[in-house]
PAVOSE-561355 format. One record per residue: residue number from 1; residue in one letter; x, y, z of N, C-alpha, C in turn. Coordinates in nm, 3 decimals. Layout:
SITE doba drenlo   neast  nnorth     nup  caeast canorth    caup   ceast  cnorth     cup
SITE  NUM      A       X       Y       Z       X       Y       Z       X       Y       Z
...
***
This chain:
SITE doba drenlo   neast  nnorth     nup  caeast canorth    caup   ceast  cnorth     cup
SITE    1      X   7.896   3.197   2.956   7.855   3.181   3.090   7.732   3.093   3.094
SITE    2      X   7.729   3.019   3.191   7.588   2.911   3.188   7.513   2.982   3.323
SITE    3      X   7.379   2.904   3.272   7.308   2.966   3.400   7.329   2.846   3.541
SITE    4      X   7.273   2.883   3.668   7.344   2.743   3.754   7.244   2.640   3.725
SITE    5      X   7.260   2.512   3.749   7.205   2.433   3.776   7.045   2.388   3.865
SITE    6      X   6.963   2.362   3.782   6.779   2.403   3.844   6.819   2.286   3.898
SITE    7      X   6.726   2.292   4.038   6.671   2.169   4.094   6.541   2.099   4.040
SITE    8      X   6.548   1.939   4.099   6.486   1.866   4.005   6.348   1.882   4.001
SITE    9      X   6.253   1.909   3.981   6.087   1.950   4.044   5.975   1.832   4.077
SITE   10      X   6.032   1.726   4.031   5.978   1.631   4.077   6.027   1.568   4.223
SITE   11      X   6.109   1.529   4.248   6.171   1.546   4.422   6.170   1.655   4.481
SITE   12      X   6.200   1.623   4.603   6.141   1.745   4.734   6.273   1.753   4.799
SITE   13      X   6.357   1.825   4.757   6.481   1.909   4.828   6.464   1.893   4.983
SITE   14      X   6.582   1.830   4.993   6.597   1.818   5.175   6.653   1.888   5.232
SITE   15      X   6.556   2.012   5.353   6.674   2.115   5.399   6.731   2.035   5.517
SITE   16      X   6.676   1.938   5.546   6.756   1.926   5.733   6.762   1.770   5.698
SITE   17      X   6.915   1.735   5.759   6.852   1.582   5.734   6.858   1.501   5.885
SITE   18      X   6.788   1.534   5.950   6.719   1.493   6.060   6.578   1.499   6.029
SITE   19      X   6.509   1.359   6.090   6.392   1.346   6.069   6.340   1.400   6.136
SITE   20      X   6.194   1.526   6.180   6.126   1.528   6.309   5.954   1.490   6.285
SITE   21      X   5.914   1.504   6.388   5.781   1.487   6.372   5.680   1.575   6.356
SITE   22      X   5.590   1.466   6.267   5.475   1.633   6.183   5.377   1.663   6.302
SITE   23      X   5.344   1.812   6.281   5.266   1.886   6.365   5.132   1.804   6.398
SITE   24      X   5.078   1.794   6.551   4.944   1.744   6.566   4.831   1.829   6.502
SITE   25      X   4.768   1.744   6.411   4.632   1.815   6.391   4.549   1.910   6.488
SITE   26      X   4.476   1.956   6.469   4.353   2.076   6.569   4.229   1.972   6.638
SITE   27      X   4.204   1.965   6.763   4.087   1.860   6.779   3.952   1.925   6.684
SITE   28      X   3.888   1.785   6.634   3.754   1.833   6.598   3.629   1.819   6.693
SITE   29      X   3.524   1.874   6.662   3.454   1.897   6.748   3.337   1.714   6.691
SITE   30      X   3.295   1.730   6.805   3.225   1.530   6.746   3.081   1.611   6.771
SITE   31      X   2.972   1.535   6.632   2.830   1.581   6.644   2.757   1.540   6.745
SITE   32      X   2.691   1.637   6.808   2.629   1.615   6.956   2.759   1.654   7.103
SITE   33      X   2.822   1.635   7.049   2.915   1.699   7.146   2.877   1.860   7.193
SITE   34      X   2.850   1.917   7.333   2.794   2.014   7.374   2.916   2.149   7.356
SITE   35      X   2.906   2.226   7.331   2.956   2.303   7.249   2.966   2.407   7.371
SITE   36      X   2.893   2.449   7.487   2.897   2.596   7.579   2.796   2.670   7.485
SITE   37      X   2.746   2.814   7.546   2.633   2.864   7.491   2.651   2.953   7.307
SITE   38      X   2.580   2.893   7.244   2.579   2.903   7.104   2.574   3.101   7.126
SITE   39      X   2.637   3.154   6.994   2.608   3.316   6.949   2.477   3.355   6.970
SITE   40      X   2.439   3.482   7.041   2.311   3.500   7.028   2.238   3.445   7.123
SITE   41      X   2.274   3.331   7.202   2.153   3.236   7.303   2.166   3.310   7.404
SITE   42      X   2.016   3.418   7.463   2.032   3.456   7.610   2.085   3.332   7.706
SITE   43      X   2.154   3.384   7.812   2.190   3.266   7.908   2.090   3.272   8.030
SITE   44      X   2.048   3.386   8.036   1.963   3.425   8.213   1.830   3.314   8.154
SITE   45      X   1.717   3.290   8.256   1.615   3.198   8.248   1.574   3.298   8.223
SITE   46      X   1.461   3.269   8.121   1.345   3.343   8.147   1.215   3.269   8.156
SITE   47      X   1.114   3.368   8.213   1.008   3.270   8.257   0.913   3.184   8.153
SITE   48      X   0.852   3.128   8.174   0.781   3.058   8.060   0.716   3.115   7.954
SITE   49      X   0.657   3.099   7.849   0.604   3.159   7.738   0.466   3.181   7.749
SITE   50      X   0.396   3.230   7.717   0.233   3.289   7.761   0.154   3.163   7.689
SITE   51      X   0.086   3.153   7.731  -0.017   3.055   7.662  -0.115   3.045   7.638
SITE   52      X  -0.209   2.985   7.510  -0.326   3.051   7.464  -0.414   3.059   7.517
SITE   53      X  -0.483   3.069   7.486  -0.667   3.092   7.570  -0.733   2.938   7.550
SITE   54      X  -0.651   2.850   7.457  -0.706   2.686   7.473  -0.763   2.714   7.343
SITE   55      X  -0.824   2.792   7.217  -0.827   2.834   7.145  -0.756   2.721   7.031
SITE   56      X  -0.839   2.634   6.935  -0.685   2.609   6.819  -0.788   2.629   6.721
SITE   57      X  -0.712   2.636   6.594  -0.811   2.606   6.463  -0.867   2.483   6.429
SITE   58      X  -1.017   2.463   6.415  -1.060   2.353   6.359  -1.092   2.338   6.192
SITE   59      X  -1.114   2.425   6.126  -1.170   2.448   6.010  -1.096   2.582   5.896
SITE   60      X  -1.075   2.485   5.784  -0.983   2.633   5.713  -1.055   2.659   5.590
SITE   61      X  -1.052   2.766   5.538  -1.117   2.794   5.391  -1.007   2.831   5.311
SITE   62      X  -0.980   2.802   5.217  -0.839   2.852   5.177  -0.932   2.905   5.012
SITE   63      X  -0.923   2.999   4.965  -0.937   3.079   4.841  -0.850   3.151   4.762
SITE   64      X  -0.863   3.108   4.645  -0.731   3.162   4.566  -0.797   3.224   4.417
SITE   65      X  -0.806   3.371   4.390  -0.821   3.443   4.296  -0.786   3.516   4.236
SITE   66      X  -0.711   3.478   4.112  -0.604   3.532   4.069  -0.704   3.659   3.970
SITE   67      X  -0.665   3.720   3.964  -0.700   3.833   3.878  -0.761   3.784   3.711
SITE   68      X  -0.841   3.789   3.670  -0.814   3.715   3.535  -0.859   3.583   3.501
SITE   69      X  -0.855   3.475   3.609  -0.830   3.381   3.581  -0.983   3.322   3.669
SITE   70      X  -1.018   3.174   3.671  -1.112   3.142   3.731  -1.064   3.100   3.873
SITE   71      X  -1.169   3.113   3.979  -1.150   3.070   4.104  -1.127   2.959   4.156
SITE   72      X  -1.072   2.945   4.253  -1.048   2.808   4.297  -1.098   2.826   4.489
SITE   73      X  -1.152   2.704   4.530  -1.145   2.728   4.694  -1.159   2.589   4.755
SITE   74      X  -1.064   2.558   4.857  -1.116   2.441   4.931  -1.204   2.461   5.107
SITE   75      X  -1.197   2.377   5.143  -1.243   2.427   5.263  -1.263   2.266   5.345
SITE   76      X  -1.135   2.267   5.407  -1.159   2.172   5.533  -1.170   2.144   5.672
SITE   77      X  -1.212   2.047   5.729  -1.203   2.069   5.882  -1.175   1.949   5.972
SITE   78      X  -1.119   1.960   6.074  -1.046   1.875   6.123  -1.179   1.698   6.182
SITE   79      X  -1.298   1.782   6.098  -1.386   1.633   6.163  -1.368   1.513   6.050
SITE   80      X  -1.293   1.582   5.956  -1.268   1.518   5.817  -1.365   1.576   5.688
SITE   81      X  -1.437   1.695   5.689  -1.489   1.736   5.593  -1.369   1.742   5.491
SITE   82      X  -1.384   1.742   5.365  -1.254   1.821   5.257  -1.316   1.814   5.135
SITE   83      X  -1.386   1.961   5.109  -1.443   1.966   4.996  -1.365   2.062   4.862
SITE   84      X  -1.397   2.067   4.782  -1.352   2.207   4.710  -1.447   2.218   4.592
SITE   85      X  -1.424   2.378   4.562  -1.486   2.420   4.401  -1.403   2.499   4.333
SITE   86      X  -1.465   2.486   4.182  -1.369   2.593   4.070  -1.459   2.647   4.011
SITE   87      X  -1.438   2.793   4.030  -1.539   2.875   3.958  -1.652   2.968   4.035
SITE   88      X  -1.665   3.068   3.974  -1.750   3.202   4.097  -1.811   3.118   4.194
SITE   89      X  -1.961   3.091   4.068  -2.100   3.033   4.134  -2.041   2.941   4.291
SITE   90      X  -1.954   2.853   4.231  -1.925   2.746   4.318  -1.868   2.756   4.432
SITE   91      X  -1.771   2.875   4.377  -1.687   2.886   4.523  -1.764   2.994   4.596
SITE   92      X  -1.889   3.082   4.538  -1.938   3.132   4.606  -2.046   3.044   4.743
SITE   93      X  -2.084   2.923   4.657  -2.150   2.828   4.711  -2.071   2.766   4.834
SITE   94      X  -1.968   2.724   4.780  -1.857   2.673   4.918  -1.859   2.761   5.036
SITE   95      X  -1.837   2.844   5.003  -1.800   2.948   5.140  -1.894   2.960   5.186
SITE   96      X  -2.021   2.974   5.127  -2.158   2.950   5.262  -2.164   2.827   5.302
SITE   97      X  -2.163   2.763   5.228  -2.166   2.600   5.279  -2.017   2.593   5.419
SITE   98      X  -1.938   2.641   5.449  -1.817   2.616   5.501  -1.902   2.708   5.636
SITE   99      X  -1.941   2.848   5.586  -2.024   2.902   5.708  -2.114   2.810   5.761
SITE  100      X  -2.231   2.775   5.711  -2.285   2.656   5.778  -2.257   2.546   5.865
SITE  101      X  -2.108   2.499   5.799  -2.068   2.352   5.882  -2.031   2.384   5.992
SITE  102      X  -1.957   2.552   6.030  -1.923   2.599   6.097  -2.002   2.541   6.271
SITE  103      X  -2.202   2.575   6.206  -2.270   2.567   6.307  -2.269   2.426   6.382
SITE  104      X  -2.232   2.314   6.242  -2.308   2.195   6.257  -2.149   2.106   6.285
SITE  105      X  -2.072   2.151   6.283  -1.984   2.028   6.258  -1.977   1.952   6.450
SITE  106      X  -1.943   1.857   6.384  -1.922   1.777   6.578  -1.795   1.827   6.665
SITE  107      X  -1.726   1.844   6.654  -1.581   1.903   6.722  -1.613   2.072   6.767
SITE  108      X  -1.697   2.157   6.684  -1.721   2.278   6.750  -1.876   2.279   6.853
SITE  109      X  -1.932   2.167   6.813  -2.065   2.191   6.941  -1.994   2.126   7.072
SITE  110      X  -1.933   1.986   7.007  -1.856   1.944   7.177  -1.793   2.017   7.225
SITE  111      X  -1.713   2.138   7.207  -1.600   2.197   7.248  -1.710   2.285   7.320
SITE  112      X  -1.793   2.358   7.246  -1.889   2.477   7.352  -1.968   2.418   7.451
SITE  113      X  -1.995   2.311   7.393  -2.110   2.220   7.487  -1.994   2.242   7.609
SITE  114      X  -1.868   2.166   7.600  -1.752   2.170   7.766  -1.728   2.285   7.807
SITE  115      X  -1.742   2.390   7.749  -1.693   2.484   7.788  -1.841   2.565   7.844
SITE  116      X  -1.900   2.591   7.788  -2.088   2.599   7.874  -2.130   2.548   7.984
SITE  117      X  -2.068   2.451   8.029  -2.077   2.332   8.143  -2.019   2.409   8.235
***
C-alpha cells in the first residue's frame, strides 16, 4: 500500500479558481491628526491654576556629603555668581560667603527695593 500523494510545499494550492479581491487594510491614524479626548483627560473646564506669590528662585547652594568621603559645594545665582569648594574648611567658607551675597547681590535689593515702593 503507498501512502497518497503530498502536495508540493513550495507552490500555494489553489482552492477557488476565481480571482477576488484582497481585503482593504484598517485606516491609520496620521501624526498630529486629533484623536477625540485621550484616556484619563478630564473633559469639564476647570478653572485656572493658582498662582504664585511672584516669588522665583534667584540663588542655589547645592552641597553634597557623602559619608566618608570629602565635601563638595557649589553655590550660584542668577546675577552670574558661580563659585564652588572641596573640602570642610571651604565649603564651610562657601556657605557663609553664599549667606552674605544673599544681602548684597543686585537682583535681590532691586526686587525689594520694587516691592517697598
Amino acid at each position: 500500500m503507498s501512502a497518497p500523494p503530498r502536495p508540493h510545499l513550495k507552490s500555494i494550492p489553489h482552492h477557488t479558481t476565481a480571482p477576488h479581491a484582497a481585503e482593504p487594510a484598517a485606516p491609520r491614524t496620521v501624526v498630529g491628526e486629533p484623536k477625540g479626548v485621550a484616556e484619563g483627560v478630564p473633559i469639564a473646564v476647570r478653572p485656572d491654576p493658582p498662582r504664585g506669590d511672584g516669588r522665583y528662585p534667584v540663588a542655589w547652594l547645592h552641597i553634597v556629603a557623602p559619608k566618608g568621603a570629602i565635601p563638595t559645594a557649589t553655590s550660584k545665582c542668577a546675577c552670574g555668581r558661580d563659585r564652588s569648594a572641596v573640602g570642610r574648611t571651604r565649603v564651610l567658607a562657601l556657605i557663609e560667603d553664599h549667606e552674605a551675597h544673599r544681602n548684597d547681590c543686585p537682583l535681590r535689593t532691586a526686587q525689594e527695593g520694587r516691592n517697598a515702593a
